[in-house]
Backbone as ProteinMPNN parsed JSONL, in Angstrom:
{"seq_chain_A": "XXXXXXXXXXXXXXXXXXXXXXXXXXXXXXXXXXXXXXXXXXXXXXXXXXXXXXXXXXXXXXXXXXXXXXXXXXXXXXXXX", "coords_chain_A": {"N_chain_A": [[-34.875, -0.555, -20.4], [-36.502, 0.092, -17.27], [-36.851, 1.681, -14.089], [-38.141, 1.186, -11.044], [-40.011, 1.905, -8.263], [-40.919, -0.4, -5.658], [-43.62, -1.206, -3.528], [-44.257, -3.931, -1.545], [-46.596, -5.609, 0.539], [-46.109, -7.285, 3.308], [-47.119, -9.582, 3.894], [-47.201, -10.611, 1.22], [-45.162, -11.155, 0.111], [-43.645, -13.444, -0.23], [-44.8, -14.52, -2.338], [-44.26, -12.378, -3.844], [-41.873, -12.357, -4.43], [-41.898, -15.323, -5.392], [-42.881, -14.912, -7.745], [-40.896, -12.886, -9.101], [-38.821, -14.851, -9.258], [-39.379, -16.455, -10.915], [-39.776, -15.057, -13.431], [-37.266, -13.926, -13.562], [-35.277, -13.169, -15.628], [-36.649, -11.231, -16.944], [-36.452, -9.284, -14.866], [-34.854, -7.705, -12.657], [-33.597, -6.988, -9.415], [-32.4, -4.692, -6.829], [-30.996, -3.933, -3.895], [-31.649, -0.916, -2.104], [-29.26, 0.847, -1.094], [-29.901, 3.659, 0.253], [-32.559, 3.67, 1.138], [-32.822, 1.27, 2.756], [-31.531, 2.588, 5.275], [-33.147, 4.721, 5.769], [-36.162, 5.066, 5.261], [-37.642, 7.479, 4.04], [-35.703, 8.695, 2.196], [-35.326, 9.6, -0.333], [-37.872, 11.711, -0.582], [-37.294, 13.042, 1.568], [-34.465, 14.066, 0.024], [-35.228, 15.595, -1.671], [-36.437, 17.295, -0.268], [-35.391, 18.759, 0.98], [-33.069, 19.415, -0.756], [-35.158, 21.694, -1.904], [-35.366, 23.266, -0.028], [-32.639, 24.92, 0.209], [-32.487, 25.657, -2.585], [-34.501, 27.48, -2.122], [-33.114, 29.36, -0.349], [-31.11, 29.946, -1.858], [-31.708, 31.439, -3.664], [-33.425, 33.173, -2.304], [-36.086, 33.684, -1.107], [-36.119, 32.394, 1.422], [-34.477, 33.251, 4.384], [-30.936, 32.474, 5.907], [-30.112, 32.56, 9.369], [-27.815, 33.226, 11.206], [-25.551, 30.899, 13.191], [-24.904, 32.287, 15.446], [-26.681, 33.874, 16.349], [-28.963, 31.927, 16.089], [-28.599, 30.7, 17.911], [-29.099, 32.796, 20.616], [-31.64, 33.364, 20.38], [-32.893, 30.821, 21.057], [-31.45, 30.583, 24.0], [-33.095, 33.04, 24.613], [-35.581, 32.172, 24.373], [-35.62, 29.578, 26.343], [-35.231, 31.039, 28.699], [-37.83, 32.333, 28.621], [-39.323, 30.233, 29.2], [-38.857, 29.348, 31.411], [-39.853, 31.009, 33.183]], "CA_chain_A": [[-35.28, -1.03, -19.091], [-36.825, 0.553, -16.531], [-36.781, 1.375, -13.041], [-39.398, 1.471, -10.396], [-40.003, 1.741, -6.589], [-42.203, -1.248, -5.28], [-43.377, -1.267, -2.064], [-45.003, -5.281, -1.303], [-46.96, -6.395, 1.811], [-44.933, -7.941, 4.157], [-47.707, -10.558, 3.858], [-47.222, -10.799, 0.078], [-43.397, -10.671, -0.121], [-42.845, -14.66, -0.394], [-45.701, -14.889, -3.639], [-44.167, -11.799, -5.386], [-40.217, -13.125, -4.822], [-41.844, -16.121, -6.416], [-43.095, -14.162, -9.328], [-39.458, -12.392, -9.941], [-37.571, -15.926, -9.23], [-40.443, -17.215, -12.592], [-39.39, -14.282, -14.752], [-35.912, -13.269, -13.386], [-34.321, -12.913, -16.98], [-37.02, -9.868, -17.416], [-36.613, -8.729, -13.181], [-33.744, -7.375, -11.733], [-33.901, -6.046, -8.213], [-30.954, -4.553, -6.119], [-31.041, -3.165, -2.831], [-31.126, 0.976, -2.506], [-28.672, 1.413, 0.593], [-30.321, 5.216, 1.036], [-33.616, 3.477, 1.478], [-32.33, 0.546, 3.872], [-31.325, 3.121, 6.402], [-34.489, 5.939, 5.748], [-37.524, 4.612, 3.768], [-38.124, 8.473, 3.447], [-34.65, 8.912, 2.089], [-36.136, 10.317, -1.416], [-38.409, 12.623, -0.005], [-36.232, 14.085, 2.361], [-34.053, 14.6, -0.436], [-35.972, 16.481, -2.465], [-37.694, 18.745, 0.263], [-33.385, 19.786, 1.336], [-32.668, 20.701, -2.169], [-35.947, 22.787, -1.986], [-34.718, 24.523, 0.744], [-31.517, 25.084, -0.759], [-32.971, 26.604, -3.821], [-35.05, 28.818, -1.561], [-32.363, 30.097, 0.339], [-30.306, 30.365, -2.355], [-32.896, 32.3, -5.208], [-33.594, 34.57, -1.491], [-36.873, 33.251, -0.832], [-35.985, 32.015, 2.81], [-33.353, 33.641, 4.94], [-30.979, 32.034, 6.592], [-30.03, 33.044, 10.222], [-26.558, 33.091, 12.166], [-25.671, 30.157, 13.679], [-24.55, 32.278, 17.367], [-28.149, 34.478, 15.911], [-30.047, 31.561, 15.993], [-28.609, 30.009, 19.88], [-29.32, 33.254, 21.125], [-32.824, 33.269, 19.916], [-33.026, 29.749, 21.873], [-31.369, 30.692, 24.824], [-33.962, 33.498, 25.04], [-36.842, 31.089, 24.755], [-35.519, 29.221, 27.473], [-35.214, 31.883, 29.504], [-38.936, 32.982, 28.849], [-40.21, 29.435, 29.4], [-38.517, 28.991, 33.066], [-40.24, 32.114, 34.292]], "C_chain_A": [[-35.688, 0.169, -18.262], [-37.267, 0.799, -14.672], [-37.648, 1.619, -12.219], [-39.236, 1.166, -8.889], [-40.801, 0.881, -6.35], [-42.525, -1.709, -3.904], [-44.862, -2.715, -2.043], [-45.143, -5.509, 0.216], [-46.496, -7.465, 2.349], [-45.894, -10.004, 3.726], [-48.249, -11.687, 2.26], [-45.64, -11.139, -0.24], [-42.822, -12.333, -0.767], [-43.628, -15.06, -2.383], [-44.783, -13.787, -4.287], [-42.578, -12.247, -5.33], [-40.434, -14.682, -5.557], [-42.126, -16.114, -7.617], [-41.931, -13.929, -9.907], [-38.799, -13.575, -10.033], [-38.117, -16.272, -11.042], [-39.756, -16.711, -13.71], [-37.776, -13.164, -14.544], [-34.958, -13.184, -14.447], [-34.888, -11.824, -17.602], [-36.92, -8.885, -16.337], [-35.71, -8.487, -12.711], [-34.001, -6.447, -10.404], [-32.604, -6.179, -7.356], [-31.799, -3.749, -5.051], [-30.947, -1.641, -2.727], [-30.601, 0.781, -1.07], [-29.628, 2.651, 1.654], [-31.572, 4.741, 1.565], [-33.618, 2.409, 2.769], [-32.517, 1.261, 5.135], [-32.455, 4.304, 6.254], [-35.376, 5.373, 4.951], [-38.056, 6.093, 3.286], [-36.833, 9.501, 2.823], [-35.276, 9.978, 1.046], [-36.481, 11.211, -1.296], [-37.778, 13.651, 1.049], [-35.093, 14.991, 1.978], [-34.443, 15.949, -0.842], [-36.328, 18.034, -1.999], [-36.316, 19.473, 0.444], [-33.331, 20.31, 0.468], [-33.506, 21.68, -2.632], [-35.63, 23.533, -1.073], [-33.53, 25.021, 0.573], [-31.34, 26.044, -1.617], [-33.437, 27.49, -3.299], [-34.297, 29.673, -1.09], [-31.401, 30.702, -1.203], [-30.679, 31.756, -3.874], [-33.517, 33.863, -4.023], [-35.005, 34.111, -0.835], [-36.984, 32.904, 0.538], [-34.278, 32.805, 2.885], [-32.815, 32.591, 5.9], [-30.795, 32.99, 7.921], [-28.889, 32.356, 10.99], [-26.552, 32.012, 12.982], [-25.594, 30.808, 15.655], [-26.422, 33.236, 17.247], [-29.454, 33.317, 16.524], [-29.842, 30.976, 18.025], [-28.863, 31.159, 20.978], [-30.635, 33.667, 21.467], [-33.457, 31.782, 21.066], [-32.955, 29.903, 23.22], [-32.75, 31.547, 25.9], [-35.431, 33.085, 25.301], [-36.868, 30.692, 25.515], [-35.868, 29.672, 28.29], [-36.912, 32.698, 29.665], [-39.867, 31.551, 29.256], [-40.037, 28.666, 30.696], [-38.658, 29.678, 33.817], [-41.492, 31.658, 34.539]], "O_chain_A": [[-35.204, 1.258, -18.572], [-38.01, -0.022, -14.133], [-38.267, 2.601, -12.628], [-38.465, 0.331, -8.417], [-41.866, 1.212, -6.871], [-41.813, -2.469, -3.248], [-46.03, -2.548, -2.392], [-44.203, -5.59, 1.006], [-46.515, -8.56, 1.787], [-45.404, -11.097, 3.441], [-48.972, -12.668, 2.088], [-45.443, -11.404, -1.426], [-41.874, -12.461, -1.542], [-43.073, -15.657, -3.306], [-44.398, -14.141, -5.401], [-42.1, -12.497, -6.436], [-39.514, -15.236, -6.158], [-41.82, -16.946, -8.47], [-41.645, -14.461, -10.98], [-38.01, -13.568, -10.978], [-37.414, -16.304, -12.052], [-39.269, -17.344, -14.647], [-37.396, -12.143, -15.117], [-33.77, -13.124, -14.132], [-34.3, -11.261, -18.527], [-37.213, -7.718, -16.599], [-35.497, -9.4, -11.914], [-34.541, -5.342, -10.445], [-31.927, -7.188, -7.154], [-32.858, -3.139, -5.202], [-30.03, -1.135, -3.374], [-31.312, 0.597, -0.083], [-29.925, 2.706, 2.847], [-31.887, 5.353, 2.586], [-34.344, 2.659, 3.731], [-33.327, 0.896, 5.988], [-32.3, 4.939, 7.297], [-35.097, 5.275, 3.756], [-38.8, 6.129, 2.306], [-36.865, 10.729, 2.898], [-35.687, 11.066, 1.449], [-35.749, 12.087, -1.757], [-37.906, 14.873, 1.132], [-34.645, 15.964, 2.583], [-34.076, 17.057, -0.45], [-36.456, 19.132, -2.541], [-36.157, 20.641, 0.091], [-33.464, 21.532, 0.425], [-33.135, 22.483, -3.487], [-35.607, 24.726, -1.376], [-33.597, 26.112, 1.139], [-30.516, 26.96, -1.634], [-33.057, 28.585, -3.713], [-34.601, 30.851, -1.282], [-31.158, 31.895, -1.383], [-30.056, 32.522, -4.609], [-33.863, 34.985, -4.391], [-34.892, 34.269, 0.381], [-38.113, 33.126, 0.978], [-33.368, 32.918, 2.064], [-33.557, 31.897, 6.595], [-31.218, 34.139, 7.801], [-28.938, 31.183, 11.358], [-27.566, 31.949, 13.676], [-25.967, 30.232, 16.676], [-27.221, 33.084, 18.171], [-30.477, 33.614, 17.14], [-30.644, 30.928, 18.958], [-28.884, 30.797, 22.154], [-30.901, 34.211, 22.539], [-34.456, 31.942, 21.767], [-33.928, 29.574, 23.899], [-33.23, 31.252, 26.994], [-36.218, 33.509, 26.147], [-37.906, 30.907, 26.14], [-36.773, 29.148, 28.94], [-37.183, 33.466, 30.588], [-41.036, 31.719, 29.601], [-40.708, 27.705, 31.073], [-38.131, 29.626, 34.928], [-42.205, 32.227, 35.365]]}, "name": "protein", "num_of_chains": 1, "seq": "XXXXXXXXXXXXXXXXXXXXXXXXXXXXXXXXXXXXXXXXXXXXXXXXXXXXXXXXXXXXXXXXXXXXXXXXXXXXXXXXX"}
């Protein structure tokens, strides 16, 4: 078996749930929770654990968390003059 992402037009949705009801002994479909709450759940994965890998192979630095609010603060401070 095999699994697949299928994304159906809202305006199609009642014809193809009557397709899977036809052949529901070859169709199984379950809900993805991660996709429920993000439809770009997937993708969002993917691009994190690429930054991840970058940071972690050296490729991207990170930067201090009090590094980076001081960096902010000073923005502020140049964009209320």
């Amino acid at each position: 078996m095999q699994t697949l992402a299928v994304q159906v037009q809202d305006n199609y949705i009642q014809d193809f749930m009557s397709y899977v009801n036809n052949h529901s002994d070859s169709i199984i479909i379950n809900k993805d929770k991660n996709l429920e709450f993000d439809s770009y759940f997937y993708e969002r994965q993917k691009e994190l654990h690429q930054i991840k890998n970058n940071i972690d192979n050296g490729k991207v630095q990170m930067i201090e968390n009090d590094e980076f609010w001081d960096d902010i603060d000073s923005f502020v401070e140049i964009l209320q003059k």
